[in-house]
C-alpha positions as CSV (number, residue, x, y, z in Angstrom):
1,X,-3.2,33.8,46.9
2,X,-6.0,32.5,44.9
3,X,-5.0,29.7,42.7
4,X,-5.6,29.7,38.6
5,X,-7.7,27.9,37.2
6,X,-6.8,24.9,34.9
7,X,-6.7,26.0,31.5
8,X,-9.0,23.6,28.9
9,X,-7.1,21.3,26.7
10,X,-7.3,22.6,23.2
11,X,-6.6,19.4,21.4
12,X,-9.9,17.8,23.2
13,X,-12.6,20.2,22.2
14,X,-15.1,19.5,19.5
15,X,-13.3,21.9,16.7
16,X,-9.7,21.6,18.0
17,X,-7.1,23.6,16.3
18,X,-4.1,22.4,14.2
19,X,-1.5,21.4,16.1
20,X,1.7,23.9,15.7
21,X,3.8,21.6,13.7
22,X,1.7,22.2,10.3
23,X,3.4,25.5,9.7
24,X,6.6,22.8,8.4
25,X,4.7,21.7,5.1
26,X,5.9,24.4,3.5
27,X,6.4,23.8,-0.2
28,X,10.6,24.6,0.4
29,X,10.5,21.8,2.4
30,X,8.8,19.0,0.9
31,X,10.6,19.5,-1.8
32,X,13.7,18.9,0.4
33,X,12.3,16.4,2.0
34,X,11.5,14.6,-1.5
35,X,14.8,14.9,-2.5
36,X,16.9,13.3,0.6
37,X,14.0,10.5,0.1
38,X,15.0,9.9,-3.5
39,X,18.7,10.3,-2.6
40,X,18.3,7.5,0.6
41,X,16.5,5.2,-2.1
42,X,18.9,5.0,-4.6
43,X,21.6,4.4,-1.8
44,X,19.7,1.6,-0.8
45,X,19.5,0.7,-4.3
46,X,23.3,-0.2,-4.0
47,X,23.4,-2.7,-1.6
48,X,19.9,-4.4,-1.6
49,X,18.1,-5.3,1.3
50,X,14.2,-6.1,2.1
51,X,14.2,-4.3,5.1
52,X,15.7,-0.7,3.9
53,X,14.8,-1.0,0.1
54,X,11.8,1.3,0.2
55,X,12.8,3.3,3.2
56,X,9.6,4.7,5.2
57,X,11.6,7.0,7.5
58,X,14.5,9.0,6.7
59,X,17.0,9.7,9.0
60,X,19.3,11.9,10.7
61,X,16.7,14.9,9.2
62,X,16.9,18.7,10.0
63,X,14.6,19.4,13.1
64,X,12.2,21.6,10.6
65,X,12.0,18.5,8.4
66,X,11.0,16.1,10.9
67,X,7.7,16.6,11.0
68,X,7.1,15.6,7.4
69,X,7.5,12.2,7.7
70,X,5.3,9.4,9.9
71,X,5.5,9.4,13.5
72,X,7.4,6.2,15.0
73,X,4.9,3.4,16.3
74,X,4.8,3.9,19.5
75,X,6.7,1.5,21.8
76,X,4.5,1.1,24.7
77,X,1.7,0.7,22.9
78,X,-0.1,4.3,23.9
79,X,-1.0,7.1,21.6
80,X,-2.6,10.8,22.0
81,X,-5.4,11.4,19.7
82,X,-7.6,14.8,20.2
83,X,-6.0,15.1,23.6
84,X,-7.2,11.3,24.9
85,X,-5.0,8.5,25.2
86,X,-5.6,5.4,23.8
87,X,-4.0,1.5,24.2
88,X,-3.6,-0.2,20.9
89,X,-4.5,-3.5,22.9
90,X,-7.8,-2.1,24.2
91,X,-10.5,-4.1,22.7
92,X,-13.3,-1.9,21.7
93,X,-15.9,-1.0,24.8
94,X,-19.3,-1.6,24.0
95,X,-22.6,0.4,23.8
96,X,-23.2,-0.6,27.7
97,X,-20.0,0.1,29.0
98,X,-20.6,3.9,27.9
99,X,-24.0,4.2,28.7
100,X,-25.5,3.9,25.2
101,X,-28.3,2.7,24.3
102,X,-28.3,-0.3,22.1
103,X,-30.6,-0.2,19.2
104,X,-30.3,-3.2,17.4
105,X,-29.5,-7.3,17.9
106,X,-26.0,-7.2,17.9
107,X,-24.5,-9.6,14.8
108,X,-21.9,-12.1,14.8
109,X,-18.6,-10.5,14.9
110,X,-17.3,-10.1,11.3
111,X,-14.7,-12.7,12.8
112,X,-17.3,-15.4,13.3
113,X,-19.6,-16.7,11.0
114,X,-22.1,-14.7,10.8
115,X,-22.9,-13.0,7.2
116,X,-21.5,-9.9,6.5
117,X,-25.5,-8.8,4.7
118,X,-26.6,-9.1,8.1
119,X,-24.7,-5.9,9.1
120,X,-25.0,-4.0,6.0
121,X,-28.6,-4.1,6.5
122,X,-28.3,-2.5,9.9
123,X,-26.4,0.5,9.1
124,X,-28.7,0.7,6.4
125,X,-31.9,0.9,8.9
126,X,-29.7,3.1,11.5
127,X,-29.0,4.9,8.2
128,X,-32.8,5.7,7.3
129,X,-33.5,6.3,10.7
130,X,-30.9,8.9,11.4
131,X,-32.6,10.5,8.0
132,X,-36.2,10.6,9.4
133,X,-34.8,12.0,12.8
134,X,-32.8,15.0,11.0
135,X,-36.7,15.8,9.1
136,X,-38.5,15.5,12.4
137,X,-35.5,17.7,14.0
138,X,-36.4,20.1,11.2
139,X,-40.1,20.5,11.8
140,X,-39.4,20.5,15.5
141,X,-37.1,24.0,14.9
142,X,-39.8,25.4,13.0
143,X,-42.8,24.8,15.2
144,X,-41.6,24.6,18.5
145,X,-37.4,25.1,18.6
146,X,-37.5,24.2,22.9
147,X,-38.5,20.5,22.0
148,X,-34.6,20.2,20.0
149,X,-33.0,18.7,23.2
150,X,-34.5,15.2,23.0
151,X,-34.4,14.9,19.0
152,X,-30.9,16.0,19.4
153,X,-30.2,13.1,21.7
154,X,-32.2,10.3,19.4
155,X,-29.6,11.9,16.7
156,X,-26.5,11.2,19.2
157,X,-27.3,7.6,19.7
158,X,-28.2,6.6,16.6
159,X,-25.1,8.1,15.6
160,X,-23.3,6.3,18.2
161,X,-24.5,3.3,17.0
162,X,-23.6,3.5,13.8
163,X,-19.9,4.3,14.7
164,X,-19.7,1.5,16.7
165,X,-21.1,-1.0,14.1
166,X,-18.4,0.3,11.9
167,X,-15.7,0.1,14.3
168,X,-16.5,-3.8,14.8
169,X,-15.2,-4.1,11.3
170,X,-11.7,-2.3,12.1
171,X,-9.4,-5.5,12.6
172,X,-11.4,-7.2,9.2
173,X,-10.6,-3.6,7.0
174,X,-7.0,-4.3,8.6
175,X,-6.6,-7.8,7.7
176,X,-8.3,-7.3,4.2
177,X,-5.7,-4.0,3.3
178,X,-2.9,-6.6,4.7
179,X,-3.9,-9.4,1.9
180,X,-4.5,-6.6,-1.0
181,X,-1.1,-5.5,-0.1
182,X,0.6,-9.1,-0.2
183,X,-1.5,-9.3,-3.3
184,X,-0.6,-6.3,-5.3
185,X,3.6,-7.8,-3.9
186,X,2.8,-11.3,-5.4
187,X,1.9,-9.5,-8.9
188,X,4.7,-7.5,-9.3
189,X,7.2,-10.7,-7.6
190,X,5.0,-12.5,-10.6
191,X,5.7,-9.7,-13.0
192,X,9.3,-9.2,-12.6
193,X,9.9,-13.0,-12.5
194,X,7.7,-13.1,-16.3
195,X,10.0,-10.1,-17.8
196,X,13.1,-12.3,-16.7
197,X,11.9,-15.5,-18.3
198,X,11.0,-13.4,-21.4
199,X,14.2,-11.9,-21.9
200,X,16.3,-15.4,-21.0
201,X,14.1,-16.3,-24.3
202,X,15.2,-13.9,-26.3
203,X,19.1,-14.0,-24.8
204,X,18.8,-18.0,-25.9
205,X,18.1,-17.4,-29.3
206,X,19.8,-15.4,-30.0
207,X,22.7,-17.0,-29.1
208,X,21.4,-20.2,-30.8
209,X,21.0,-18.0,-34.1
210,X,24.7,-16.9,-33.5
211,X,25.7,-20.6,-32.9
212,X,24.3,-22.0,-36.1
213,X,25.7,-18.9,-38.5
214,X,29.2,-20.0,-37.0
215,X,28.0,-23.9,-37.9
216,X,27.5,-22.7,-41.6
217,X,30.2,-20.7,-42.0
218,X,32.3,-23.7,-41.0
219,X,31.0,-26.0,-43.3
220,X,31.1,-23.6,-46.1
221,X,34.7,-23.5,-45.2
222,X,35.1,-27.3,-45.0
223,X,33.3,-27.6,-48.6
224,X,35.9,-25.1,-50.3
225,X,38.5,-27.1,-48.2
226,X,37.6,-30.1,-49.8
227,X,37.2,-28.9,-53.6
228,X,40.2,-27.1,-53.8
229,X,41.7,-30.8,-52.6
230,X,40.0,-32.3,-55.9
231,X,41.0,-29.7,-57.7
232,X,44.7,-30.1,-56.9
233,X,44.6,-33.8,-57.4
234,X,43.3,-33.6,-60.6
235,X,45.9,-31.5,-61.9
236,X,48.5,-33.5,-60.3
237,X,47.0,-36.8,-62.2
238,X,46.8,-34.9,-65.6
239,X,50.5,-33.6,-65.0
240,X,51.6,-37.5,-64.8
241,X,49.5,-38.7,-68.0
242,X,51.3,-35.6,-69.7
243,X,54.7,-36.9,-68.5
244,X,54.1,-40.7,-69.5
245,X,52.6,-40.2,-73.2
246,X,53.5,-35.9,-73.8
């Protein structure tokens, strides 16, 4: 019996095809899905907490429905992308390790101190150069179209290269989206705490305002108090001089 041959793995070729689960964003059921997110909010809402106040994942969702949401972080530290699996405590392999070729002095990491121009001007060199390679791949095609194969590799590596310089500055783009966010959650701490101070003003005076109308309404009261208290004993005084020589 002659044995079958291993099928290829769609997910690792260069164009691979969606994977099945995209046929669940449908518009029925992100509007659903919108719904039970609003719904779990303002449950939250209720009984605050930091850790459920803005709820990422929703739970206990239909199986058509769970799909829409972000995957789980994965608890061994694995993931699948395009069919490869990939550590998220791998450090990042360099140019040697997979058999590129290394076209420029490789900077201080963005870590260290080197200066970040330094970096931006090689991409910008790798940039020109991939350019000029792409115009000679051009004339190439329309002189001689056998020659491609090594143009096409000088593309490849310079390409390469260019990725990898870029991926050096992963952990910086992730520690500089970290302090945006803790920046953009200090404003609106900042913000909140400023509407509160303003409206404790304006709770304070009005209640001072209310406090000194009742202060003048009291002594107005006092003041008639006190003249109708003339006004009886001088009637009392001329009712005795009337008495003594009437």
């Amino acid at each position: 019996m002659e044995e079958s041959e291993p099928q290829p793995n769609p997910l690792a070729a260069a164009f691979p095809t969606p994977p099945p689960f995209w046929q669940h964003f449908t518009e029925v059921n992100l509007e659903r899905t919108s719904k039970l997110r609003v719904a779990q909010a303002a449950e939250a809402s209720k009984h605050p907490n930091p850790a459920t106040s803005s709820p990422v994942r929703l739970l206990d969702l239909p199986p058509e429905l769970r799909f829409l949401q972000p995957p789980e972080p994965p608890a061994d530290g694995v993931y699948r992308c395009f069919g490869d699996v990939y550590n998220l405590s791998e450090p990042l392999p360099t140019l040697e390790e997979q058999g590129i070729q290394h076209l420029y002095t490789p900077p201080i990491t963005p870590t260290g101190d080197g200066k970040h121009s330094d970096r931006a001007f090689i991409l910008k060199r790798l940039a020109k150069s991939l350019l000029l390679n792409f115009l000679e791949l051009v004339g190439i095609m329309s002189v001689n179209p056998a020659q491609y194969v090594e143009k096409i590799q000088d593309l490849r590596t310079l390409f390469i290269n260019f990725h990898h310089l870029l991926n050096e500055y992963r952990p910086h783009q992730a520690r500089e989206s970290l302090i945006l966010t803790m920046h953009d959650q200090l404003e609106r701490s900042r913000a909140e705490t400023q509407g509160i101070m303003k409206m404790k003003e304006k709770v304070e005076a009005v209640l001072e305002g209310l406090g000194q109308a009742g202060l003048t309404e009291m002594e107005t009261a006092g003041q008639r108090v006190v003249k109708e208290s003339n006004m009886d004993e001088g009637n009392d005084i001329w009712d005795e001089l009337d008495k003594e020589f009437g």
